[in-house]
ZANU-113058 format. One line per 10 residues: number of its first residue (from 1); for each residue x, y, z of C-alpha. Coordinates in Angstrom, 3 decimals. Layout:
// ZANU-113058
NUM = X:Y:Z; ...
This chain:
// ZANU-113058
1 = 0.000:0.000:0.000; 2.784:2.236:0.997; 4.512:1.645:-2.485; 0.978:2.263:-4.446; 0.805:5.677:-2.296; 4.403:6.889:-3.134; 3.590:6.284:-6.594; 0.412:8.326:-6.563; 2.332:10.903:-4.678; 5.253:10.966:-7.130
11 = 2.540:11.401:-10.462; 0.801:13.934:-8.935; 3.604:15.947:-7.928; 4.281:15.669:-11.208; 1.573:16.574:-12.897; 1.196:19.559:-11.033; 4.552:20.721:-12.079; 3.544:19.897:-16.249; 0.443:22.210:-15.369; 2.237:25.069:-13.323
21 = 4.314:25.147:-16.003; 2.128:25.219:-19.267; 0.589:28.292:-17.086; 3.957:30.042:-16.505; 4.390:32.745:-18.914; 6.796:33.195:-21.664; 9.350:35.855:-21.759; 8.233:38.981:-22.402; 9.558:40.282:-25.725; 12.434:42.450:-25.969
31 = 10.656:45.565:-28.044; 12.915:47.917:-30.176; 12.043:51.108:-32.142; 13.105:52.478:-35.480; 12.072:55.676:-37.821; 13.338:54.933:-41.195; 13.116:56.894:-44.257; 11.057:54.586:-46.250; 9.296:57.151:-48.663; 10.730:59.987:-50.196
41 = 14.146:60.371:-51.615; 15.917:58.412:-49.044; 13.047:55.379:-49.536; 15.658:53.137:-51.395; 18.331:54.070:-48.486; 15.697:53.325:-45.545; 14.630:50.104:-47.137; 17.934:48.635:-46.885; 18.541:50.063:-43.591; 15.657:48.112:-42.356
51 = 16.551:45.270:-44.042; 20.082:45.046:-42.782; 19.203:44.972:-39.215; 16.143:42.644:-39.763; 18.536:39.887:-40.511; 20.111:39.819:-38.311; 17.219:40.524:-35.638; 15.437:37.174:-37.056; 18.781:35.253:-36.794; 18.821:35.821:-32.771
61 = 15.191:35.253:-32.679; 15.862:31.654:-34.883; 18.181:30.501:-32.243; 15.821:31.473:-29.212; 16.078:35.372:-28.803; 18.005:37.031:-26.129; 18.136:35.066:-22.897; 14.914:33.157:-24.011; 13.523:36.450:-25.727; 12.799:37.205:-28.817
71 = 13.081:40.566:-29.993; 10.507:42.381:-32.148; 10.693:45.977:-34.232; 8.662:48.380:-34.484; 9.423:50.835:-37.552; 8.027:53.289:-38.652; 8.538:55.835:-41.599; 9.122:59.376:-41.287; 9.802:59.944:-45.332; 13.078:61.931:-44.379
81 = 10.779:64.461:-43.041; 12.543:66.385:-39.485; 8.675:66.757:-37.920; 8.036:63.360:-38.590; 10.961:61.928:-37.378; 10.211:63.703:-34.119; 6.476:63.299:-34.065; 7.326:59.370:-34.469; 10.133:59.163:-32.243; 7.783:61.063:-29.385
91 = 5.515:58.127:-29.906; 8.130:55.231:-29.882; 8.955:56.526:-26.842; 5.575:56.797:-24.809; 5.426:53.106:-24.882; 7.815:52.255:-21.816; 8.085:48.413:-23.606; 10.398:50.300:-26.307; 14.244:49.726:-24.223; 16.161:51.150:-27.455
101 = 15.915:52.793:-30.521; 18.068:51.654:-33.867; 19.395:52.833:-37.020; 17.264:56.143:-38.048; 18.457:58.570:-40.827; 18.987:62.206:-40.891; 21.644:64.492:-39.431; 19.169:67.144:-39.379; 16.108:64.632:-37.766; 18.499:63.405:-35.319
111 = 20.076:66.871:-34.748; 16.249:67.663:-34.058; 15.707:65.122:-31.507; 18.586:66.094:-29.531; 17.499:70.046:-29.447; 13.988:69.162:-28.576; 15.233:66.816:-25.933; 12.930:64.014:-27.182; 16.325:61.055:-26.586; 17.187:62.889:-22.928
121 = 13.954:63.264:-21.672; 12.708:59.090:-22.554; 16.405:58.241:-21.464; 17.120:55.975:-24.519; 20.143:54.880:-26.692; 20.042:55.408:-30.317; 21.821:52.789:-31.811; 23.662:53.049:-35.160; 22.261:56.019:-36.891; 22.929:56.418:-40.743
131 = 24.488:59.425:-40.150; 28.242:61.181:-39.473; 27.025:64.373:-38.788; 29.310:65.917:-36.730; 26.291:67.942:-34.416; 25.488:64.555:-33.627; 29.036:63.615:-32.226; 30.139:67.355:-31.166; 29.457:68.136:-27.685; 29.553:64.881:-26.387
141 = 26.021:63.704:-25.552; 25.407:60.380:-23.470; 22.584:59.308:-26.089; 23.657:58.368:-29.801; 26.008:55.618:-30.307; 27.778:55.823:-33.327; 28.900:52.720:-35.300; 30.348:54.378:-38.456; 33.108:56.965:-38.888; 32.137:60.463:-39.218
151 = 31.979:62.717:-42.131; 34.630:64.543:-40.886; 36.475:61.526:-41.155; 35.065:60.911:-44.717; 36.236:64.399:-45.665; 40.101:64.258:-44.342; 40.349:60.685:-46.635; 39.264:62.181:-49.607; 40.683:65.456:-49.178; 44.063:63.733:-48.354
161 = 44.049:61.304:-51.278; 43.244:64.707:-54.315; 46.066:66.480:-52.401; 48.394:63.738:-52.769; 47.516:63.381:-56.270; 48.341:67.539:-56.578; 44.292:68.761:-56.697; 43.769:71.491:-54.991; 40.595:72.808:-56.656; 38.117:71.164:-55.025
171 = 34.247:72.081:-54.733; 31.630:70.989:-52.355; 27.754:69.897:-53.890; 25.877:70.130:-50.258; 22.484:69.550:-49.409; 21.069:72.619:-47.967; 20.666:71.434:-43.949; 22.696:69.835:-41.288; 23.465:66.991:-43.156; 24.876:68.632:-46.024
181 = 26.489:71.958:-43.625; 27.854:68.697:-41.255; 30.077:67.381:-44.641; 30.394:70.216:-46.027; 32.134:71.990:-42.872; 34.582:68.691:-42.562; 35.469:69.188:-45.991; 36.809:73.022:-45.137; 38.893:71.760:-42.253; 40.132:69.065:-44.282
191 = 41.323:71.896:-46.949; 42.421:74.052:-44.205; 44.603:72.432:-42.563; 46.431:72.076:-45.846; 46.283:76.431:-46.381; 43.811:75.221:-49.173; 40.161:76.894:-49.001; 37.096:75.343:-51.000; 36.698:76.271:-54.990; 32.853:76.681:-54.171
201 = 30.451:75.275:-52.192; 27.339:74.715:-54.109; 23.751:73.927:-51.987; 20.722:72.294:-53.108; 17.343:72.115:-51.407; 16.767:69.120:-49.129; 13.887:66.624:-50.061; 14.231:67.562:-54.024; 16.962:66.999:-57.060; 16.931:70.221:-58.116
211 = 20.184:70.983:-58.954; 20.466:72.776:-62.267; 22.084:75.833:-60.288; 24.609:73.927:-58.208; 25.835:72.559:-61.280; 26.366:76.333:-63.128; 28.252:77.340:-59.935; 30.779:74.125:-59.987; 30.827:74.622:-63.648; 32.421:78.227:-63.023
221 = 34.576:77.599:-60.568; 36.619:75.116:-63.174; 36.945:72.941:-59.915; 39.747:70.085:-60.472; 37.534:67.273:-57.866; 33.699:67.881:-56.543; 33.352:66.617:-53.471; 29.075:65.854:-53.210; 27.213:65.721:-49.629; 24.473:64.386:-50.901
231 = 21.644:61.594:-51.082; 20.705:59.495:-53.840; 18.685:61.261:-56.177; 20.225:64.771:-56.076; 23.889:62.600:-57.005; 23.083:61.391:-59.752; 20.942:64.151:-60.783; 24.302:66.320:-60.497; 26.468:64.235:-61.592; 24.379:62.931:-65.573
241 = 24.069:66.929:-65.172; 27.243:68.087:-64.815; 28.657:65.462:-67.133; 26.047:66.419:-69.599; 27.368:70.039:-69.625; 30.928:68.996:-69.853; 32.361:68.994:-66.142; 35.650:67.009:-66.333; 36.598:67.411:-62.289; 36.915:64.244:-60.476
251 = 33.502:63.070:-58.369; 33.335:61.935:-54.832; 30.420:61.154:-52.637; 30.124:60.682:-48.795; 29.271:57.255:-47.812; 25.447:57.718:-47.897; 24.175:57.137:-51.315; 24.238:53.529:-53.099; 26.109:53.164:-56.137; 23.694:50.594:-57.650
261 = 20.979:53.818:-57.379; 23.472:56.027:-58.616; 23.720:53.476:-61.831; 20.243:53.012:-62.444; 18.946:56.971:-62.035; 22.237:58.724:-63.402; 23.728:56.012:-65.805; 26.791:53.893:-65.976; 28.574:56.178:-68.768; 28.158:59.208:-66.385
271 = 29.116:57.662:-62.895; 31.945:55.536:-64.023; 34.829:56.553:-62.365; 33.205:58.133:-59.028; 34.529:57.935:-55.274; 32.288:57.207:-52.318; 33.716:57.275:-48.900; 32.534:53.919:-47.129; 32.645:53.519:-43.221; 32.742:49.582:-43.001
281 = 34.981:46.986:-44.500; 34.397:45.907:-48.487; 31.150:43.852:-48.099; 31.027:42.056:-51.708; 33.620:39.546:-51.092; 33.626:37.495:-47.582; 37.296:38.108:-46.713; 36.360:38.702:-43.180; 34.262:36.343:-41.039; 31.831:38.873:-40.284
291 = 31.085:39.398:-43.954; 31.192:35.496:-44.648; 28.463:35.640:-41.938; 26.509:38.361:-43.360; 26.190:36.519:-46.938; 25.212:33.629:-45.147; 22.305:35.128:-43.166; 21.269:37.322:-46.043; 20.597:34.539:-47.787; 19.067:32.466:-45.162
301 = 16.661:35.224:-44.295; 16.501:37.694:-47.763; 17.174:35.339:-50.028; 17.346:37.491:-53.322; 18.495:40.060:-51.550; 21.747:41.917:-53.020; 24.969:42.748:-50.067; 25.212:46.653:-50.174; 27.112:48.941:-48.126; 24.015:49.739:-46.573
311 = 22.487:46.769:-45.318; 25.913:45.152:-44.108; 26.379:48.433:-42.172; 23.134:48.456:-40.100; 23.925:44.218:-39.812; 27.140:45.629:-37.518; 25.224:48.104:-35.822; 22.407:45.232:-35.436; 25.044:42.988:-33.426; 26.265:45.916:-31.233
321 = 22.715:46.701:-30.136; 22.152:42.601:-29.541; 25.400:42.222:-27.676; 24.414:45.494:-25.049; 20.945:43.890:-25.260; 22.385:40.530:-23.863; 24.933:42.206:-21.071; 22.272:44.234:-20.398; 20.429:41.251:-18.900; 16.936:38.964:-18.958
331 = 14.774:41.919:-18.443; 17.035:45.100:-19.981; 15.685:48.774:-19.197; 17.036:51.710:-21.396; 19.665:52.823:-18.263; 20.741:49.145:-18.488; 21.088:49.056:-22.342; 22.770:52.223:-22.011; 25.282:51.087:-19.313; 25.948:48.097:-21.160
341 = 26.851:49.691:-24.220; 29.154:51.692:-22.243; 30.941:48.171:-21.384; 31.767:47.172:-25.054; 35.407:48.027:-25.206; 37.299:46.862:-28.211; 34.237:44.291:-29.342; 35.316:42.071:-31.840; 31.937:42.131:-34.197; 34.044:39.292:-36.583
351 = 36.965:41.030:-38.206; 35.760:44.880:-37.313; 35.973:46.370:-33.942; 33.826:49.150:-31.951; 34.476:50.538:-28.754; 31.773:52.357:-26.488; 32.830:53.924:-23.223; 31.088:56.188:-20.255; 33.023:59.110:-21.986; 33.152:57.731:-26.142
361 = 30.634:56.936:-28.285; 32.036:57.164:-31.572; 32.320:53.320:-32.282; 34.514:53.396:-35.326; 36.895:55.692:-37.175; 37.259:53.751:-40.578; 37.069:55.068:-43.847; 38.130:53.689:-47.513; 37.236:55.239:-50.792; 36.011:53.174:-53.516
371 = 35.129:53.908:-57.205; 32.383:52.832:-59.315; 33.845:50.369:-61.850; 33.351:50.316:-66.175; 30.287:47.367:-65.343; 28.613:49.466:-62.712; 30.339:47.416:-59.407; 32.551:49.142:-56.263; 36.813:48.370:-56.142; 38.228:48.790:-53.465
């Protein structure tokens, strides 16, 4: 009898466990925000953007989230538009679920966020913004962490590389806001500190690709290089322009457009032979593991998706925010995220290396120029 009771004992026990269980909750998600530019002029930019760090995001979530966790977006778009990247961000923010924000776009939007307080007051991270506007970086402030060189940085690597090559003539296409002041100033202190000054320095109105004056001003200044700070569609509107009308003067662009746009919207016999500034490593051949990695999972979880600058760039900024996510602990708050992206010292991402501290929060520092080959594709 004693036996039979045991038994009945251990089976219940039992079964209550199996049913306090099934009524245990699961882990609550880990919720992240994001206001992308996925209309507008930027729309091909912001698409990638997304992509990039969705990827990756379904990867972790694939092989059981973040300490049991999975994590899930929410993005929204703000069409490149300052209001509505405030407006949007206000409303990411309300929801106290939200423990980070990720990858937007826009010196001037972010710029705006940080003057209207919107980042301070929720006391979030922003994580990998497509952006190396210097306002962003200069005075320090405890809130954007920056995986990607400046444009500052951008600026002294292409200014250094005409100089060596005895150009001194060099004019500046800028995009008539922070963005295109933010390059525009690096590439005068750049030329400065070489007793150079800029040939011109021709604007064009933000959101359009009207540039049929900025082109008559670079025409007349018979610049020997023309540096652009610009987005997609006013490039190659300048540069099929500016070809068009003769311009011989080398082209360079900051890292922000995509040369497969430029391509398709300017033409391969008029951007053959143009610079862009890039911020990560050479993503079209998987020399490092992280871009070995990045094929893989692009393929596992885009499959027909093309590698771009783009997307592999907010893929690294996806792992930082992942790795603070994880030291940050089972149930992260924004102070936590924030602290542990403080503690990512010389992180090893696979080949490339950031480094966060209480007092830094410029990631990374590297730049490489590439040009846009005779069949359309980047060399290094």
């Amino acid at each position: 009898m004693v036996p039979l009771l045991s038994s009945c004992i251990r089976w219940a026990t039992s079964a209550l466990l199996a049913v306090l269980l099934a009524w245990t909750p699961a882990r609550a998600e880990v919720v992240i925000g994001q206001v992308a530019p996925l209309s507008g002029v930027l729309a091909s930019t912001g698409a990638q953007m997304v992509l990039g760090g969705k990827v990756y995001f379904d990867w972790v979530n694939a092989n059981g989230g973040i300490h049991g966790a999975p994590i899930r977006t929410v993005v929204v778009d703000d069409g490149y538009k300052v209001d509505e990247t405030v407006r949007l961000t206000r409303e990411l923010v309300a929801d106290p679920k939200i423990v980070a924000l990720f990858g937007f776009a826009g010196t001037a939007n972010i710029s705006k966020l940080l003057q209207d307080k919107v980042l301070e007051d929720a006391g979030i991270a922003l994580v990998a913004p497509y952006t190396g506007g210097e306002p962003l970086r200069t005075p320090f402030n405890p809130w954007i962490f920056h995986v990607r060189a400046g444009y500052a940085d951008e600026a002294e690597h292409m200014i250094k590389q005409l100089v060596t090559q005895g150009v001194e003539r060099v004019a500046v296409l800028y995009q008539d806001d922070a963005f295109g002041q933010a390059g525009l100033a690096g590439v005068e202190a750049a030329l400065a500190r070489r007793q150079l000054k800029v040939a011109t320095a021709a604007p064009y109105e933000r959101n359009t690709d009207n540039v049929a004056a900025a082109v008559k001003q670079v025409l007349a200044a018979q610049a020997q290089a023309v540096i652009m700070i610009a987005v997609n569609r006013p490039a190659a509107a300048f540069v099929k322009q500016y070809r068009e009308a003769g311009g011989g003067g080398q082209l360079f662009n900051i890292s922000v457009v995509d040369p497969a746009e430029l391509v398709r919207l300017a033409g391969l016999q008029h951007v053959r032979g143009l610079g862009i500034s890039q911020v990560v490593p050479f993503p079209y051949q998987p020399l490092l593991p992280v871009v070995r990695e990045f094929h893989q999972r692009l393929r596992q979880f885009a499959p027909g998706a093309e590698v771009n600058y783009t997307n592999f760039e907010e893929y690294l900024g996806a792992k930082v925010l992942v790795e603070a996510l994880r030291r940050a602990g089972p149930r992260p708050t924004r102070a936590g995220v924030i602290r542990a992206l403080e503690s990512m010292k010389s992180f090893d991402l696979g080949g490339i290396t950031v480094s966060f501290s209480p007092d830094n929060r410029i990631g990374s520092r590297y730049v490489e120029v590439t040009v846009i080959s005779s069949s359309g594709k980047l060399l290094k």
